[in-house]
N, C-alpha and C positions, 0 to 999 in steps of 0.2 A: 504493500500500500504506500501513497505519497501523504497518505494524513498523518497527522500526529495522537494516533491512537495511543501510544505508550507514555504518553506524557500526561499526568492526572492532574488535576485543578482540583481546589475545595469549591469551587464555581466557575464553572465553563465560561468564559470571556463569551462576550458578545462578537460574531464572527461573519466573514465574507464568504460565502461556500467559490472559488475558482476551479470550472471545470475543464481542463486539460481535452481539447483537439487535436494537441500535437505541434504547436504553434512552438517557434523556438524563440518565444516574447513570453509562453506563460510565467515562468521563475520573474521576468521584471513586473506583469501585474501584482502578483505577490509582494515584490519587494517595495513597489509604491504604493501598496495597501497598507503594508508595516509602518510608514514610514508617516504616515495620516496618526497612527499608535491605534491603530485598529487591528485586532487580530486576525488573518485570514489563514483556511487552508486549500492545497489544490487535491483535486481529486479527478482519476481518471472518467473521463464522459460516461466508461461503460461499469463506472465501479461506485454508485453515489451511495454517501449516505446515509444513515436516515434524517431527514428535516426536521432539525429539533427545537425547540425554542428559542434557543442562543443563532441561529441561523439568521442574520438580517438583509440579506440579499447574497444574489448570484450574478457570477459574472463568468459569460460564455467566452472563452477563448478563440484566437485564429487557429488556425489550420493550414496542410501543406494541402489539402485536399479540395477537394470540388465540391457543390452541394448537387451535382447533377449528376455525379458517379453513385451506380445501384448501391456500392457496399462503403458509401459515405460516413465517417462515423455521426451517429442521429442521437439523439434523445428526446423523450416524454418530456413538454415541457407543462404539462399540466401540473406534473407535481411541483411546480413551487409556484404553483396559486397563491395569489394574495402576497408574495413574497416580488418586491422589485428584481425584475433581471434587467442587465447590460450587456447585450450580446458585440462584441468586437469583432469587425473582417469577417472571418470565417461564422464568429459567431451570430453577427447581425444577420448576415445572410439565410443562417440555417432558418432564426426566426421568421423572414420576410418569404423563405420558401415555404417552410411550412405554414404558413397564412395563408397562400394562394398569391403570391408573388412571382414575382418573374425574376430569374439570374439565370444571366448568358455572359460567355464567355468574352473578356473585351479585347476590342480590334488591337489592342498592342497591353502588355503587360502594365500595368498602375505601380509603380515604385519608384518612391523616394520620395522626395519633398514637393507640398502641395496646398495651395493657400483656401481659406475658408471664402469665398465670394459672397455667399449668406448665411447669416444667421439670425434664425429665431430667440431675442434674446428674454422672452417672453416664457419659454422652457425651461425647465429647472434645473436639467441636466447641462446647458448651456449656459447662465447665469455669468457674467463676468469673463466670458471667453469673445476676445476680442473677434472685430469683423477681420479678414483681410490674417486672421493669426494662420501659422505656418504649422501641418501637420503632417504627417508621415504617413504614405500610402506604402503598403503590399501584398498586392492581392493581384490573379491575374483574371478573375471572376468581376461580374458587378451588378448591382443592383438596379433593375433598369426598368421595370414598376412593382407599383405598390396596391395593396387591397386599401376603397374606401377609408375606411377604418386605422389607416396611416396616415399621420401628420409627419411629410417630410421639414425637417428642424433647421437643417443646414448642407449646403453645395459647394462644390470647388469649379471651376470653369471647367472640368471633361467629367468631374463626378454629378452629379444631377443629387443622386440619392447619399449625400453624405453620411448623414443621419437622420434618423426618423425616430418616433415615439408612437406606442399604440395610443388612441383615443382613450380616455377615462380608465387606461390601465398605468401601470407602471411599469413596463416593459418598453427597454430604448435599445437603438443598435446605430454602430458606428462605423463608417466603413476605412477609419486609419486607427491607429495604434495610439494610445494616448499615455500610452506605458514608457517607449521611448522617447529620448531624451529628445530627440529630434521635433516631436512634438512641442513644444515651448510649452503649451497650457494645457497638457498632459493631466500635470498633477491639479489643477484647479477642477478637471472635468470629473478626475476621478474622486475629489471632495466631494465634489457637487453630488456625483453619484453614492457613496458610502456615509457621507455624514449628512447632508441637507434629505436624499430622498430616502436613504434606509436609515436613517436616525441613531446611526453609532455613536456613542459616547467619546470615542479615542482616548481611554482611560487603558488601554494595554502599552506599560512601559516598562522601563529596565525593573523599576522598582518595585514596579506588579508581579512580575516575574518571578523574581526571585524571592519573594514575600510567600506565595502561593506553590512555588516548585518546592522548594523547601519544606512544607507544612503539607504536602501534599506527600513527599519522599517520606517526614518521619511518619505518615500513617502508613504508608505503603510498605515500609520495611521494618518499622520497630525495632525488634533489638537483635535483628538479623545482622548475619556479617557480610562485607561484600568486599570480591577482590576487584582491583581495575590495572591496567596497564596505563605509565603515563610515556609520553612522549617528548614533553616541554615543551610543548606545543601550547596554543592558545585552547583547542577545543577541549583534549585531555584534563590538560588544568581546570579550566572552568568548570568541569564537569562533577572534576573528583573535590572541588573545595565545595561545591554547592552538595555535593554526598556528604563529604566531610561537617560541614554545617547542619545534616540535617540526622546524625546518627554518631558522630564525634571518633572515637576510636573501635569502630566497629568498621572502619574504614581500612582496608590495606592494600596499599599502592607497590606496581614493582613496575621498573624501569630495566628495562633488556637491552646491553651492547648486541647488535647486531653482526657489530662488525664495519655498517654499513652508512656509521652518523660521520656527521662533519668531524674536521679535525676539534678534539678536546673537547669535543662534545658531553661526551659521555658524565664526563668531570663536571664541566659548566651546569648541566642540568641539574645533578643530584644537588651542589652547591645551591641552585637556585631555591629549590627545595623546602631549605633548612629551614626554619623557623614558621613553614606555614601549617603545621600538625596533620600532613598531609599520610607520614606515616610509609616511608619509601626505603624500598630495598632496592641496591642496583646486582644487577646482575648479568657478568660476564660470556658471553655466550658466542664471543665471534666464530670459533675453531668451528661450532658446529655449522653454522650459517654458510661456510666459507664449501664445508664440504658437500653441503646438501645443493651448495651453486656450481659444485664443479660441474663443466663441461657445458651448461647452460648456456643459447641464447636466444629462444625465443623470447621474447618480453612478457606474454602471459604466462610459457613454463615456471622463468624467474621469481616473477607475482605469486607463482602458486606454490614452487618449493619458499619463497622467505615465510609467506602463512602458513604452511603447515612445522615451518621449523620454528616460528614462534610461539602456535600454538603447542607444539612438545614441547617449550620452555615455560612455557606459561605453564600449561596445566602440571606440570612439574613442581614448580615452585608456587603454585595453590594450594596444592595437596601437604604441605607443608605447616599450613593454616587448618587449625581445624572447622569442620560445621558451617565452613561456607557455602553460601547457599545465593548468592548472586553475582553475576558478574557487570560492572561498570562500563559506559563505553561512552567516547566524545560524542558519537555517530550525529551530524549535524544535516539539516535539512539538503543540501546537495548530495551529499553521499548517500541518502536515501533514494532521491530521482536519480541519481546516476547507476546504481544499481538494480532500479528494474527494467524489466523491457515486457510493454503489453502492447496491443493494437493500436495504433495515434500517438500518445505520449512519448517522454524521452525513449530511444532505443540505450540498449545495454554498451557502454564505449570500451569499458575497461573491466576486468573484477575490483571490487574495494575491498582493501583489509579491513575495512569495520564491521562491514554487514557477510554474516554466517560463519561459519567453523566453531570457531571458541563455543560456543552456549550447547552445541548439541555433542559434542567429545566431552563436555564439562558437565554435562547434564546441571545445567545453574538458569535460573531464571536471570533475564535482561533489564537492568534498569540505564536508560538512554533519555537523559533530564533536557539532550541541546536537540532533541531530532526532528524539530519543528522551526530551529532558531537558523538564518542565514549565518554567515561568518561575521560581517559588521556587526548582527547583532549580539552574538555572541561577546565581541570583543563590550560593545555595552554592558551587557549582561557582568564580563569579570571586571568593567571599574565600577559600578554599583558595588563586588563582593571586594576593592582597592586591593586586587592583586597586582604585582608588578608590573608596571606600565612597560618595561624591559619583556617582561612572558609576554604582554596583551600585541605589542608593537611586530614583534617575531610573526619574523614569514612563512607562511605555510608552507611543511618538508612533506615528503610523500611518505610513509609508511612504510613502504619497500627502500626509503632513504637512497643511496646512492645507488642500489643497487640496478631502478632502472634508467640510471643517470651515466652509466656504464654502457654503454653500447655492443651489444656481445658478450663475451663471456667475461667472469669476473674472477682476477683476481688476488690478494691480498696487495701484490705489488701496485697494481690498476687502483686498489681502494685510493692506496696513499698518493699515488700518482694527483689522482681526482683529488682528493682533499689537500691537499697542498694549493693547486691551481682555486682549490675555489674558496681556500681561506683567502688568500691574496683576494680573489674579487669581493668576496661579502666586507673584511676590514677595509679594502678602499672605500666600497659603499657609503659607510659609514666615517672615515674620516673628510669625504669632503660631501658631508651632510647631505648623499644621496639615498640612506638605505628607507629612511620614511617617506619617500617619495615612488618609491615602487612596490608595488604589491609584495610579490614573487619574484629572487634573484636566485639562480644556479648556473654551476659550470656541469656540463655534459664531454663525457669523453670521447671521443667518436674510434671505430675501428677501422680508422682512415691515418694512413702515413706516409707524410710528405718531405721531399728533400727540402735540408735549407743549409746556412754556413755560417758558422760559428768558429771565428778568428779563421782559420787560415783551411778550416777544416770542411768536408761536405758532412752532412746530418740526415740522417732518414727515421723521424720519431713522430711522436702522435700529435693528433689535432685537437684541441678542443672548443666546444664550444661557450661562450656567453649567453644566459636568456635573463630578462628582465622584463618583465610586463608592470602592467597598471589595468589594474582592474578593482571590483566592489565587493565582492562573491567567487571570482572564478569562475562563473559562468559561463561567461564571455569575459575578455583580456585583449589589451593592445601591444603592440610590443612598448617596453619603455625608452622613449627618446633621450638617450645616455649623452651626455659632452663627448665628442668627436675626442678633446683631451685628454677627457675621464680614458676614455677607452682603451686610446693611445698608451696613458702608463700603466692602465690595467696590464694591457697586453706584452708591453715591457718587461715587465716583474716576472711573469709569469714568465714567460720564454727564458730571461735572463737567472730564474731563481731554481726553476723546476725542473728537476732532470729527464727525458725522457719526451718530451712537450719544446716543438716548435715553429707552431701555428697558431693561433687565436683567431676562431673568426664570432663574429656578433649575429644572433639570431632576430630576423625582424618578420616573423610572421606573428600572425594574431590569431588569436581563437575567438571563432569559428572562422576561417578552416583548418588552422593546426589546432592542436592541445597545446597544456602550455608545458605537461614532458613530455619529453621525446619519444619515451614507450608507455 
C-alpha cells in the first residue's frame, strides 16, 4: 500500500484522500498538500479506502494514459458523494468523460507553459488566481465539450476547457498541473481547493506530529522491546529518538560497519551518538560483506547479497537481546512508493533495503513512525525533537553505501580507493560552504580506465565520477550547478592525492531520466 496504514494517531488528522493514475506529478500534489499543514494520503485508483470521517476531499491525479483506451484506469466516482473532488489532466478528464463529455485527442501535444486568457473569478476554486497567470500544461488529450451541467471557469488561447466546475456540486477539474512549480499560482488554487472548499483546519504540523506519534507509539508498544538498525542518517535517527521518546530504554539500536561507509564513518557516527540515550552498539562486520560481494556485479545481485548479509548481522546480534518483539525502521514515504509496483502508479525502479527481509526471518512485528512523512518533512519532524542540526543537515547515503557507488565488482582495495576520492569531495563541499546547498553529493567509481601522465611517466588507472544534485524529496533532482573552480580543485586533489584514480569527470544528468545513483 502507498497509505500510511502503520502509522496510529490518538485522532486521525483531518485529510486529503490523493488518488494515484500514475501521473509522475502525484508525490508533488502531496507535497503541496503538506505544505498548506494539511495532512494528505495517496492511494492507488484501484486500491481506495474506506471514506471515513476524517476524509475532506479528493483529489484525482494525471495520468500517462488516455481516457479513451478500453483498459483506462477508471473509478466509481459516486463514492465520494457529498465529498468535494479536484480532478487534475488526467483526472478532470476522467470526470468530464464520465458525465457525457467529449475528449479527443489534440492536433499536436499540450506541454509546457500556458497563460490563463479567462477567468471566472467568481469561482471558488479560482479566487485570487490572477487573469493572464502562467500554468503548466501536459497532456496530449483534451477536453473539447462539456455536459449542460458544466460551468467552464477558465481558458488558455488553444485550451477552450481549462477548467470547469459541476453546477450546485463541488466537483472541479483542471486541465494543467497546479502542483508544479511552473505553475506560479499553483499553491493559491490548491488553498483554494483544500482549505476554503473542503474546510481543512491546517493544524497538521511538526509539532502535531510528534505530540500524537509518540502517544500513539507508547500505546502501541508498552513495555515491549524493540530492536532498530541506525544509519546516521536523518531518517534512522528521527525514527529511533521518536521510539526512544516514547518507550525510553526498551529501545536498542545497532549500527553495522559494512564495510561499505564513507571514510571514518563508522567512528563519526557512533560519536554522534553519544549523549542522545539512543542506546547503540557498533558492530564490525566488513570481512563478511566483503565476501558475500565477491565476484558480484550486477547492481540488483549486489543490492541483494548486502541485504541479506545485513540481515544475518542483524538478526545475529538481536538474538543477543532478549524478548524482543519489534523491529524499528526509518522507512519514509518514498521508499514506500518506490517499492511497489501495481497497474498506473509508480513502477518498481530498484529493491529498497527498508521494505521486507528483516521482519519475516525475525518473525518481529514492524513499527515505521516516518512512513507517511517526505524527507523535508522528516528533517522538520527531528528539529521539533532538537537533534543535531549536523545529523538533520546530512545527505542522504544509500543503504547498500558505496557498494552501489562501485561500478562492478567490489573490492576492499576499490572501497578505499572510492572513499579516499570522495572524502576529498564531501570536505571540499563543505569548506567553501557548498555542502548545504546541495541535496545529494557522491563520488562513483567507474570500471572504466584511462591513460594519462604523471611527471614524466604514462598512467593507465581508474575514472571517477562527481554527482551533486538539488532537489526536495529525491523524487525528482537537478544536477547541482558546482563553480567550474570548485571542480577544478576538486578534481586536482583527487588525481594529485589518490592513488590508482586519474580522471575526474562531473555528472550532469537529472532525474527523471537518470537516478541520482548510478545503480
Amino acid at each position: 500500500m502507498f497509505s500510511g496504514a502503520n502509522l496510529l494517531f490518538l485522532r486521525m488528522p483531518e485529510q486529503i484522500l490523493i488518488l494515484d493514475f500514475g501521473s509522475q506529478f502525484t508525490q508533488l500534489i502531496a507535497r503541496r498538500v503538506r505544505e498548506l499543514n494539511v495532512y494528505c494520503e495517496i492511494h492507488p485508483f484501484n486500491h481506495i479506502p474506506t471514506i471515513a470521517a476524517e476524509i475532506k476531499g479528493v483529489i484525482l491525479s494525471g495520468s500517462p494514459c488516455s481516457v479513451r483506451d478500453t483498459d483506462s484506469p477508471d473509478v466509481d466516482l459516486k463514492q465520494f458523494a457529498h465529498l468535494p473532488v479536484l480532478g487534475v489532466c488526467y483526472g478532470a478528464q476522467l470526470i468530464a468523460h464520465k458525465s457525457g463529455g467529449t475528449v479527443q485527442a489534440s492536433q499536436h501535444r499540450e506541454y509546457g507553459r500556458a497563460r490563463l486568457s479567462t477567468v471566472n473569478h467568481h469561482n471558488e476554486l479560482l479566487k485570487e488566481i490572477s487573469l493572464d497567470s502562467q500554468v503548466w500544461m501536459s497532456h496530449a488529450d483534451t477536453i473539447t465539450s462539456v455536459p449542460d451541467n458544466f460551468e467552464i471557469t477558465a481558458s488558455t488561447s488553444s485550451v477552450k476547457i481549462a477548467a470547469f466546475k459541476l453546477k450546485d456540486e463541488k466537483i472541479y477539474g483542471i486541465q494543467f498541473h497546479p502542483e508544479v512549480t511552473h505553475t506560479l499560482e499553483g499553491k493559491n488554487l490548491l488553498r483554494n481547493f483544500v482549505v476554503h472548499i473542503c474546510g481543512c483546519q491546517q493544524d497538521w504540523t511538526p509539532d502535531q506530529f510528534v505530540e500524537t506519534t509518540i502517544s500513539s507509539l507508547k500505546e502501541k508498544l508498552g513495555n515491549d522491546k524493540v530492536v532498530m538498525a541506525l544509519s546516521g542518517g536523518v531518517d534512522s535517527t528521527v525514527a529511533a529518538t521518536l521510539i526512544h521518546h516514547a518507550i525510553g530504554k526498551n529501545l536498542f539500536c545497532i549500527f553495522v560497519d559494512n564495510g561499505l561507509l564513507r571514510k571514518g564513518e563508522f567512528e563519526q557516527v557512533l560519536l554522534s551518538y553519544q549523549g542522545m540515550g539512543l542506546n547503540v552498539k557498533g558492530v564490525d562486520s566488513k570481512e563478511k560483506f566483503y565476501s558475500a560481494l565477491k565476484n558480484l556485479t550486477d547492481p540488483e545481485a549486489k543490492r541483494k547479497a548486502i541485504g541479506k548479509t545485513f540481515i544475518d548481522v542483524f538478526d545475529e546480534e538481536s538474538h543477543k537481546i532478549s524478548e524482543v518483539k519489534w523491529l524499528g525502521q526509518g522507512t519514509i514515504y518514498p521508499d514506500v512508493i518506490e517499492s511497489v509496483s501495481i497497474k498506473g502508479p509508480s513502477a518498481t525502479i530498484k529493491s529498497h533495503h527498508n521494505v521486507g527481509g528483516l521482519p519475516e526471518k525475525m518473525k518481529l512485528k514492524v513499527v515505521e513512525p516516518l512512513n507517511t512523512l517526505f524527507k523535508d518533512e522528516v528533517r522538520m519532524v527531528g528539529k521539533t525533537l532538537n537533534i543535531d542540526p549536523l545529523i538533520l543537515g546530512r545527505h542522504p547515503f544509500p543503504g547498500p553505501g558505496l557498494g552501489i557507488r562501485i561500478l562492478g565488482d567490489i573490492s576492499p582495495d576499490k572501497v578505499r580507493i572510492l572513499q579516499e576520492a570522495d572524502h576529498i569531495f564531501i570536505s571540499q563541499l563543505r569548506k567553501h560552504n557548498l555542502y548545504d546547498k546541495v541535496w545529494q553529493a557522491g563520488t562513483i567509481l567507474l570500471p572504466v580506465y584511462s591513460v594519462g601522465v604523471m611527471g614524466d611517466e604514462r598512467t593507465y588507472e581508474q575514472v571517477v565520477a562527481l554527482r551533486a544534485v538539488v532537489s526536495v524529496d529525491g523524487m525528482t533532482a537537478d544536477w547541482s550547478h558546482l563553480p567550474h573552480e570548485f571542480l577544478s580543485e576538486v578534481s586536482s586533489e583527487i588525481i594529485n592525492t589518490v592513488k590508482g584514480i586519474n580522471r575526474v569527470v562531473y555528472d550532469i544528468s537529472s532525474k527523471p531520466p537518470a537516478t541520482i545513483e548510478w545503480e
